[in-house]
DRENSE-200780 format. One record per residue (C-alpha): residue in three letters; x, y, z; residue number from 0. Coordinates in steps of 0.2 Angstrom, whole numbers, plus 5000, padded with zeros to 4 digits. Each point is the difference from the previous one (the first is absolute). Layout:
- ALA X Y Z NUM
...
% end
This chain:
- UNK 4847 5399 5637 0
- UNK 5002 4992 4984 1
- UNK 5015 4989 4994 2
- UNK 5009 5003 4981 3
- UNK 5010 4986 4995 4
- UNK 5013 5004 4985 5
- UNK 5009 4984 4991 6
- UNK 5017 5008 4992 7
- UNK 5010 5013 5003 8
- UNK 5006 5006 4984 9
- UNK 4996 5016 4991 10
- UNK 4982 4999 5000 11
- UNK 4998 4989 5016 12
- UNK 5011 5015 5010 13
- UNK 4991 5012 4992 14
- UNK 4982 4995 5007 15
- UNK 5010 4998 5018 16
- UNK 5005 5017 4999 17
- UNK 4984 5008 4996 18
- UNK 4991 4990 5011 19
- UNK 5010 5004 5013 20
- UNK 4998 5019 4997 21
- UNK 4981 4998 4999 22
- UNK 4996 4987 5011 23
- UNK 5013 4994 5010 24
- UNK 4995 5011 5017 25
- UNK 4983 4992 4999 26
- UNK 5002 4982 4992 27
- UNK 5015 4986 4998 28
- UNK 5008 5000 4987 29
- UNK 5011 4982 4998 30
- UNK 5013 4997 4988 31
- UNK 5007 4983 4993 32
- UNK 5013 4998 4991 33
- UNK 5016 4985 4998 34
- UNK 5012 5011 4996 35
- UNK 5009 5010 5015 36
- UNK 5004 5016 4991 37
- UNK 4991 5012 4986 38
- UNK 5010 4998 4982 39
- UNK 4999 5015 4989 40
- UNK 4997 4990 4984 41
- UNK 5004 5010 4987 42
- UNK 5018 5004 5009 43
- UNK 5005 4982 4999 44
- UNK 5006 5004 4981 45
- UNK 5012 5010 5007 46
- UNK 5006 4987 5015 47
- UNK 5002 4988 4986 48
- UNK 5012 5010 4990 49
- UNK 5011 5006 5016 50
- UNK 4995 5019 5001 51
- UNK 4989 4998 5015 52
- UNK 5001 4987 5019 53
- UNK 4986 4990 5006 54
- UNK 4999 5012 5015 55
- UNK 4996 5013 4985 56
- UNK 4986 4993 4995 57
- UNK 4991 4991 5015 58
- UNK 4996 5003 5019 59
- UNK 4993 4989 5013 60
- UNK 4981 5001 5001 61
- UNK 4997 4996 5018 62
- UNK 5009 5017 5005 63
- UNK 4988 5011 4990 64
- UNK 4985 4989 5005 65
- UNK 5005 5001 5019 66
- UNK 5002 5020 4999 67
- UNK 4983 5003 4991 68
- UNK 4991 4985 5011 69
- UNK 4995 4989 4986 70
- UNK 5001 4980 5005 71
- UNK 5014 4992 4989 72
- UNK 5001 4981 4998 73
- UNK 5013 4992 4990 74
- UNK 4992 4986 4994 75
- UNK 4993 4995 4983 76
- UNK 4979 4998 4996 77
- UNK 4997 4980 4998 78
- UNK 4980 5002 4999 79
- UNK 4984 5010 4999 80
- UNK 4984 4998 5011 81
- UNK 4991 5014 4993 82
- UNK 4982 4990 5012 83
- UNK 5011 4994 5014 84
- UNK 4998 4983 5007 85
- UNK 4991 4988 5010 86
- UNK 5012 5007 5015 87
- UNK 5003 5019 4994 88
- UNK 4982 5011 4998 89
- UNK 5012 5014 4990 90
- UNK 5009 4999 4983 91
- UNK 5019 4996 5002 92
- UNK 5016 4997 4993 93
- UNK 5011 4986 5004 94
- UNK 5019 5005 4999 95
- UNK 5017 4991 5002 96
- UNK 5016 5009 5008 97
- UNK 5013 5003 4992 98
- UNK 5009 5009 5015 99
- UNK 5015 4988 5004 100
- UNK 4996 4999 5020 101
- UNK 4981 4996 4993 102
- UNK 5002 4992 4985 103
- UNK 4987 4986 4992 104
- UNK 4989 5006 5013 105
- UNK 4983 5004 4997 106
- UNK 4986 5011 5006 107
- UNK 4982 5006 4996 108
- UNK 4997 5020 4997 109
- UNK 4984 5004 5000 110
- UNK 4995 5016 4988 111
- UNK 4985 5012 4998 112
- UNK 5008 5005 4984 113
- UNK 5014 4990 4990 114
- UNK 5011 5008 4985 115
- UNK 5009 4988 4991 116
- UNK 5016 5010 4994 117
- UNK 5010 4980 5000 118
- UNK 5009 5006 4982 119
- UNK 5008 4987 4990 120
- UNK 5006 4983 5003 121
- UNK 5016 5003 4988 122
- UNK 4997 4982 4991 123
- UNK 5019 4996 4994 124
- UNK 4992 4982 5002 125
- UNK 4989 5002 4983 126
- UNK 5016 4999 4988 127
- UNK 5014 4985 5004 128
- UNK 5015 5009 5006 129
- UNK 4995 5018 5001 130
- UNK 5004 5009 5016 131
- UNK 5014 5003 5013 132
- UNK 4995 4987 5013 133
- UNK 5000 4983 4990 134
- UNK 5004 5005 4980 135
- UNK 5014 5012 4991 136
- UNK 4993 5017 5000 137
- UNK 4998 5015 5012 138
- UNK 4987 5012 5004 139
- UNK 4997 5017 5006 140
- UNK 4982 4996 5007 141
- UNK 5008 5001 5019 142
- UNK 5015 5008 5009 143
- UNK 5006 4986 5003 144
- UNK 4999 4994 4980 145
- UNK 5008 5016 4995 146
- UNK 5014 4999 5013 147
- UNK 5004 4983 4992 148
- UNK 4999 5005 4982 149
- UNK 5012 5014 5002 150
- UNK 5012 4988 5007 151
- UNK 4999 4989 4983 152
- UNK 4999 5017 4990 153
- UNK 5017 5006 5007 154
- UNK 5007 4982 4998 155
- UNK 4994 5004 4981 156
- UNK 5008 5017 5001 157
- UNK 5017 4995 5007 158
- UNK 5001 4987 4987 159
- UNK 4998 5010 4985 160
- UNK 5010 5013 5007 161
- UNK 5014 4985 4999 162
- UNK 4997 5000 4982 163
- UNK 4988 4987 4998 164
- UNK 4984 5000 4989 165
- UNK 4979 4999 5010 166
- UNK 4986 4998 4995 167
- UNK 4984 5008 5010 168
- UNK 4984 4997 4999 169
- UNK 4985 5008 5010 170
- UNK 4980 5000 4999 171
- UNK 4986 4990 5004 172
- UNK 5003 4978 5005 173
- UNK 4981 4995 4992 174
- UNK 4987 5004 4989 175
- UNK 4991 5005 5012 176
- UNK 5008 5014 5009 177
- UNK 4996 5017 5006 178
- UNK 5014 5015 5007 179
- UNK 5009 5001 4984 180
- UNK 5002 5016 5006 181
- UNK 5013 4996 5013 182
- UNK 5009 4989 4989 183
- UNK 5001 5016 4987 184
- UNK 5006 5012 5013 185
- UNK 5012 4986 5005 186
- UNK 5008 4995 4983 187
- UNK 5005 5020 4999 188
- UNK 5009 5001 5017 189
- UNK 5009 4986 4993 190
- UNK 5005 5006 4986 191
- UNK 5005 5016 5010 192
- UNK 5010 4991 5012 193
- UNK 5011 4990 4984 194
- UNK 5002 5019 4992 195
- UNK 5006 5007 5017 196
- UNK 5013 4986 5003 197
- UNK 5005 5003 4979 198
- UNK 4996 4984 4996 199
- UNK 4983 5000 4989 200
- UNK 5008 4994 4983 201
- UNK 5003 4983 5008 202
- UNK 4983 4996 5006 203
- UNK 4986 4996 4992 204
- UNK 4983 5002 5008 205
- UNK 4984 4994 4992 206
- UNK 4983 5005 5008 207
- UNK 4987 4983 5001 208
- UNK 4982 5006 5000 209
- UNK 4982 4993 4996 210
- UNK 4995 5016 4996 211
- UNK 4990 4999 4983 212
- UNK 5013 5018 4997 213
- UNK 5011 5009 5007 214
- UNK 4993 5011 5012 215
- UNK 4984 4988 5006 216
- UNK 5002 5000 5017 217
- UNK 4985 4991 5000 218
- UNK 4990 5016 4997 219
- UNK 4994 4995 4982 220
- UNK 5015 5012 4995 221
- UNK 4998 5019 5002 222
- UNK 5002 5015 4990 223
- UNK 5009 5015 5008 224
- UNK 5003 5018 4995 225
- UNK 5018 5005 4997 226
- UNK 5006 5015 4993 227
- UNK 4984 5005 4992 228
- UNK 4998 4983 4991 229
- UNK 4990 4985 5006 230
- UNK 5013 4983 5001 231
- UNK 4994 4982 5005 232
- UNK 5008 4992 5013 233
- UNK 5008 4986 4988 234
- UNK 5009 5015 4991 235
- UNK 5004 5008 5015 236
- UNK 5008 4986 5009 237
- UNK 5010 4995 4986 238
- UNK 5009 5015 4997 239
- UNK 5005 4999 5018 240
- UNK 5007 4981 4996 241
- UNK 5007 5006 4983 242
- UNK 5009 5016 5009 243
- UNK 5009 4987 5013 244
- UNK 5003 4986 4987 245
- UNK 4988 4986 5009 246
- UNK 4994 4987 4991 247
- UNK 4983 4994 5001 248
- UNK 4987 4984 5000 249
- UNK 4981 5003 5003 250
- UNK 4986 4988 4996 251
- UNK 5010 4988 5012 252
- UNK 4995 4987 5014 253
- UNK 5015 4995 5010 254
- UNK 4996 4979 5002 255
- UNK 5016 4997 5010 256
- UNK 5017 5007 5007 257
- UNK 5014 4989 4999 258
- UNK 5017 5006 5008 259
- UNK 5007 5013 4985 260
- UNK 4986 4996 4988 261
- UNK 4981 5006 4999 262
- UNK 4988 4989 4991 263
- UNK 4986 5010 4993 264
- UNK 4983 5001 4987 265
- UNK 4996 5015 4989 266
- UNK 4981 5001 4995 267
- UNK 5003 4992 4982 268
- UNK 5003 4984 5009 269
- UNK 5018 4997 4999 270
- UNK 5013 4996 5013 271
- UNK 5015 5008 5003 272
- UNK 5016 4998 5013 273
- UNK 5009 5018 5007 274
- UNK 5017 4998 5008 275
- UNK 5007 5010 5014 276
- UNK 5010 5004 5015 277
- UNK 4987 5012 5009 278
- UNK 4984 5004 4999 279
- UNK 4985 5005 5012 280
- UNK 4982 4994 4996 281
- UNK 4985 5006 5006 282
- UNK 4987 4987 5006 283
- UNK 4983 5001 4997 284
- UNK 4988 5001 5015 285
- UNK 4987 4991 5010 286
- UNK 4987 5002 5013 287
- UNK 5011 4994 5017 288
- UNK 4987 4986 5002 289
- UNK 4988 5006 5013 290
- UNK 4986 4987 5003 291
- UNK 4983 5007 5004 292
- UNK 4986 4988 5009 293
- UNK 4984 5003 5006 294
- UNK 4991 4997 5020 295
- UNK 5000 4981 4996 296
- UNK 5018 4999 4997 297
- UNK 4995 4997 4981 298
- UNK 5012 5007 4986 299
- UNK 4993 5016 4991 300
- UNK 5019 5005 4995 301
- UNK 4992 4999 4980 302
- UNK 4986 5011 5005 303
- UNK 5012 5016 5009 304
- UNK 5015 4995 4987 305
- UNK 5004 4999 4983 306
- UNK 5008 4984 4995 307
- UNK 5016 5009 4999 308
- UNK 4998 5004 5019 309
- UNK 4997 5021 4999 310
- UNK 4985 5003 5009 311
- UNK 4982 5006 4991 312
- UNK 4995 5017 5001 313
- UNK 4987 5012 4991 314
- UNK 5006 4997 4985 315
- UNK 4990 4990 4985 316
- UNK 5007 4984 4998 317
- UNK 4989 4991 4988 318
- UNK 5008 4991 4985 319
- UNK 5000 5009 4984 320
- UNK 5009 5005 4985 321
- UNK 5015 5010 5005 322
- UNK 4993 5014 4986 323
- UNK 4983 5000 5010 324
- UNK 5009 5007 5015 325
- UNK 4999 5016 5006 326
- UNK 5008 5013 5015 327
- UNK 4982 4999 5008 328
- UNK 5005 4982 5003 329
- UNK 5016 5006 5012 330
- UNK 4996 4999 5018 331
- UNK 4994 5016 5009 332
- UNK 5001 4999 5021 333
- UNK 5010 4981 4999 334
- UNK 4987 4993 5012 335
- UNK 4998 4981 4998 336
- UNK 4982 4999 4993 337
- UNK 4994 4988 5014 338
- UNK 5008 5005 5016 339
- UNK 4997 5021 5000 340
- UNK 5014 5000 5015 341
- UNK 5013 4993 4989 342
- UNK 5011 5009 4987 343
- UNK 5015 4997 4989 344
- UNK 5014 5012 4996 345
- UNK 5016 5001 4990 346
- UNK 5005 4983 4989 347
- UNK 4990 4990 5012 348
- UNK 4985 5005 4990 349
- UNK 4992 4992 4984 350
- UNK 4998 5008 4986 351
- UNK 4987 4996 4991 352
- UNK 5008 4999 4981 353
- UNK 5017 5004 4992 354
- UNK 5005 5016 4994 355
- UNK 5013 4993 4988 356
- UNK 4991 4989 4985 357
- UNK 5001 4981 5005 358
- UNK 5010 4991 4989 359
- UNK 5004 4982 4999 360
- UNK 5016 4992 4989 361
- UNK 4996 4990 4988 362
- UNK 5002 4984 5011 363
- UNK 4988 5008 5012 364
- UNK 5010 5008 5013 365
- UNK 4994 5017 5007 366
- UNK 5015 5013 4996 367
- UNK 4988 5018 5005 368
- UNK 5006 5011 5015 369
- UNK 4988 5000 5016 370
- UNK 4994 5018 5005 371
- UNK 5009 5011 5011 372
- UNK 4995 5008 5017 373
- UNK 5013 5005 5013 374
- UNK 5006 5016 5004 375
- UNK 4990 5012 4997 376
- UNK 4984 4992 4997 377
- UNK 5004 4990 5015 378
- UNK 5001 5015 5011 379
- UNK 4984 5009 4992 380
- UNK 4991 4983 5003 381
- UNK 5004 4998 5017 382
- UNK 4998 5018 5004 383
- UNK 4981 4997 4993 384
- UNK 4996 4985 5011 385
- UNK 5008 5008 5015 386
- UNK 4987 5015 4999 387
- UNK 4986 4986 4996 388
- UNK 5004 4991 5014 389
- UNK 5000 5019 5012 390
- UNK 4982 5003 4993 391
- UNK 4994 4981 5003 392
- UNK 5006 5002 5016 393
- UNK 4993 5016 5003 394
- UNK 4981 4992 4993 395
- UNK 5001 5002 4980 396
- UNK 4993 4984 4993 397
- UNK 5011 4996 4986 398
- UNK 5016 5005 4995 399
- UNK 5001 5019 4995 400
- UNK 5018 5003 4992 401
- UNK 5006 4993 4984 402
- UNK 5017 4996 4990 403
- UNK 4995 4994 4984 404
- UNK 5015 4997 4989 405
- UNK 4990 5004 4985 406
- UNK 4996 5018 5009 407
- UNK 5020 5001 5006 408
- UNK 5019 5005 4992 409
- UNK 5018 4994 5006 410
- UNK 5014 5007 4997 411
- UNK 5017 4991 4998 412
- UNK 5016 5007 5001 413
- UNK 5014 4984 4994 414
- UNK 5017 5005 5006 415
- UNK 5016 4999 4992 416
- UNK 5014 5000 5015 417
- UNK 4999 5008 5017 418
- UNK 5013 5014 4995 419
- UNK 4995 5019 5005 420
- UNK 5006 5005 4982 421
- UNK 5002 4988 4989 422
- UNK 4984 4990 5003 423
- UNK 4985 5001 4991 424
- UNK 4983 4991 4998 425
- UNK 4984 4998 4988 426
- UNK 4987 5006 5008 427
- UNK 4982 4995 4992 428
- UNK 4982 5008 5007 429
- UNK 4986 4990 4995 430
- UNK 4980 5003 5003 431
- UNK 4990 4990 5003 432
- UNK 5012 4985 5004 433
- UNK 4984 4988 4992 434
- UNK 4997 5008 4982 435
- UNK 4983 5004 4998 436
- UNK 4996 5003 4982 437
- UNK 4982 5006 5002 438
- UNK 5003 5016 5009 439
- UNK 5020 5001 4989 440
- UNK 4994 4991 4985 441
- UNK 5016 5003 4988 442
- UNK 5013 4993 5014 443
- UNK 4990 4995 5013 444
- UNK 5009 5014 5011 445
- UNK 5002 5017 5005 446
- UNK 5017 5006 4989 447
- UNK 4999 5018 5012 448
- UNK 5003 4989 5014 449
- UNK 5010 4987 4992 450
- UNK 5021 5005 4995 451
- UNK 5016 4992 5000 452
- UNK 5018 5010 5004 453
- UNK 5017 4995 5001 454
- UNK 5011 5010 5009 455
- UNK 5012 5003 5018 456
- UNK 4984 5010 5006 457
- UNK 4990 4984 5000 458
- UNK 5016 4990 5009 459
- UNK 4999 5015 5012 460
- UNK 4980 4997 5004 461
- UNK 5005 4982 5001 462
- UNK 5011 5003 5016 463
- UNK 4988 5012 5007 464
- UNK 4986 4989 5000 465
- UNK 5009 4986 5007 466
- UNK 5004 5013 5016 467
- UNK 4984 5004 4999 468
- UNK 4991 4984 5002 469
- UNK 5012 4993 5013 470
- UNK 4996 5014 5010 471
- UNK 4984 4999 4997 472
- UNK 5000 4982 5004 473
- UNK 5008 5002 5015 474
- UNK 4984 5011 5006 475
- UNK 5014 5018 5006 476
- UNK 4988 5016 5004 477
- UNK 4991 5004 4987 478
- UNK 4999 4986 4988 479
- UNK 4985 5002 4995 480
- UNK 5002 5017 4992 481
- UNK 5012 4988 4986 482
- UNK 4992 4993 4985 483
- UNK 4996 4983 5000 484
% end
């Protein structure tokens, strides 16, 4: 019997668990590590942050599913890699720490035939002064428990307005060097909804922050969609949606620090500007969790098995060069780590091997480019992948067998406005592949028959239906696996 160790619970950590389990589980031990007690259904949080759904709507505890389907779950958070073992321990393992109350600061050694590393993101609040709910003036919807806390400060906002007074709101992304402008979009558009259901829009401002290079990046290098017959950019199409709803913008921007009601920021010319306000809600950008990696003689390899960054190295080409010298063939394939076969990395934990989005620096030198995406679907395809590789290493294949590659994938997004059955509605953007890859699509570097943009209540409607979907899904009822992924 061989052991499979998964870091992370998330999307694409969960997702490996599952189909392990499916595949494998009768035969082999599947073992699940994860800090956090319950399974948060991300993309959901914009709506706990905006009061239209609970925490118990959006997360479930993860040591009930796990017990019911026999998988080993231990709260606890990964500390270090032993990919050769030690002087004491023949077998790669894992050191963890407890995070269980009754448990916690403990630590214990799991040992692992196989080890996916599905860790996600340290959300690093830390890298701008004052950014984040815990120690500076800002909320976030990264967590349920963030998004329960921003809705308390955005009703506050709402109940004062409402009394006649004048806000100012401002949502986006709290550093140069962020990713998931996405969630801040979908976010600044469930506000705006909530202000025009309470009847008090014309005495709020709300300006969207990004260092997107244009409207509509999403750290995608921008994207082209089909709509109505006509092909759009992403920069046109995302400011029509902000032009509609009378949001004000400021792109090119790195956020430097966040005093209480003002926002210190650089725009790529250089120059230096202050923002007031009375709410806002700041992405952070994100970080490897700070696994360390050593080798039998207790030696530090961390370098060697992670970027600099601290997401871990996979099949991907990582050499230095030009960012116009890059290509999709440089996107990883199976996301094995390159020298241990039995490890792999899924979801945000990781490294990509270039950005999407042009790099840019200000002209005092300060990086203001978005970092690439990969959750939600590309998480889930990824994991799916190295699930099936890790069944057919098990079952004797040599080398991995399945691949993800985010140059060979689409995603689809669907950004809500409001959690109403009627008067809801959402932009919902296809894209293929997520990575453009101009040799195969040389005019836009994607496929426009598989890459559209909507708006509409239909698209608010598939919005609700997924999150059903994927909860049940999640939750792992009869027949999961007949859902799409």
């Amino acid at each position: 019997m061989s052991r499979i160790v998964i870091l992370g619970a998330g999307i694409s950590g969960h997702t490996v668990a599952r189909y392990l389990n499916r595949m494998v589980g009768k035969q082999h031990e599947i073992v699940v590590v994860s800090p956090n007690a319950k399974w948060n259904w991300i993309p959901s949080n914009i709506w706990v942050g905006v009061g239209q759904m609970t925490e118990e709507d959006v997360t479930f505890p993860l040591a009930e599913v796990y017990n019911r389907i026999g998988v080993d779950f231990h709260q606890a958070k990964g500390v270090s890699i032993h990919p050769e073992g030690d002087a004491e321990t023949a077998s790669p393992y894992v050191t963890v720490e407890y995070t269980l109350p009754e448990k916690a600061g403990q630590q214990a050694k799991l040992t692992y035939d196989y080890l996916v590393n599905a860790t996600g993101p340290k959300l690093n609040f830390g890298a701008t002064e004052g950014l984040g709910p815990e120690h500076g003036h800002t909320v976030s919807v990264c967590t349920a428990s963030h998004a329960i806390e921003a809705n308390e400060k955005l009703q506050a906002v709402v109940d004062a307005v409402k009394k006649g007074e004048h806000k100012t709101l401002v949502i986006g992304t709290g550093h140069g060097m962020c990713t998931c402008q996405g969630a801040a979009f979908e976010y600044i558009y469930n506000v705006d909804h909530i202000l025009r259901e309470a009847g008090v829009r014309d005495r709020a401002r709300i300006i969207w922050i990004s260092n997107e290079y244009e409207l509509g990046d999403f750290g995608m290098g921008g994207v082209n969609v089909k709509r109505g017959g006509y092909i759009a950019n992403g920069k046109t199409f995302a400011e029509s949606l902000m032009v509609e709803r009378g949001i004000e913008w400021i792109i090119r921007a790195h956020v430097k620090k966040v005093e209480a009601g003002k926002i210190h920021y650089e725009t790529l010319d250089g120059s230096f500007h202050e923002l007031e306000f009375d709410f806002s809600m700041l992405i952070p950008p994100f970080a490897g969790v700070g696994l360390k990696a050593y080798n039998k003689a207790g030696e530090d390899i961390t370098a060697q098995v992670f970027l600099p960054n601290g997401f871990m190295k996979v099949d991907g080409d990582y050499t230095a060069r030009p960012f116009a010298e890059w290509s999709a063939e440089d996107w990883p394939k199976t996301y094995q780590n390159p020298t241990y076969g039995n490890m792999f990395a899924v979801g945000i934990a990781f490294a990509p091997p270039h950005l999407i989005s042009k790099p840019m620096q200000s002209a005092n030198g300060t990086p203001i480019n978005p970092a690439p995406p990969r959750t939600g679907m590309p998480s889930a395809a990824m994991a799916i992948a190295v699930a099936k590789s890790i069944r057919d290493m098990l079952n004797g294949a040599a080398k991995p067998t399945h691949t993800a590659s985010m140059a060979r994938m689409g995603a689809a997004c669907v950004a809500s406005t409001g959690s109403h059955l009627l008067r809801g509605t959402a932009a919902t953007m296809t894209v293929f592949p997520v990575v453009p890859d101009y040799d195969k699509y040389p005019e836009y570097g994607r496929d426009l028959d598989l890459t559209f943009g909507e708006i509409g209540l239909a698209g608010h409607w598939m919005k609700s239906l997924l999150h059903y979907t994927f909860i049940y899904q999640a939750k792992m009822r009869p027949g999961w696996w007949l859902l799409p992924d």
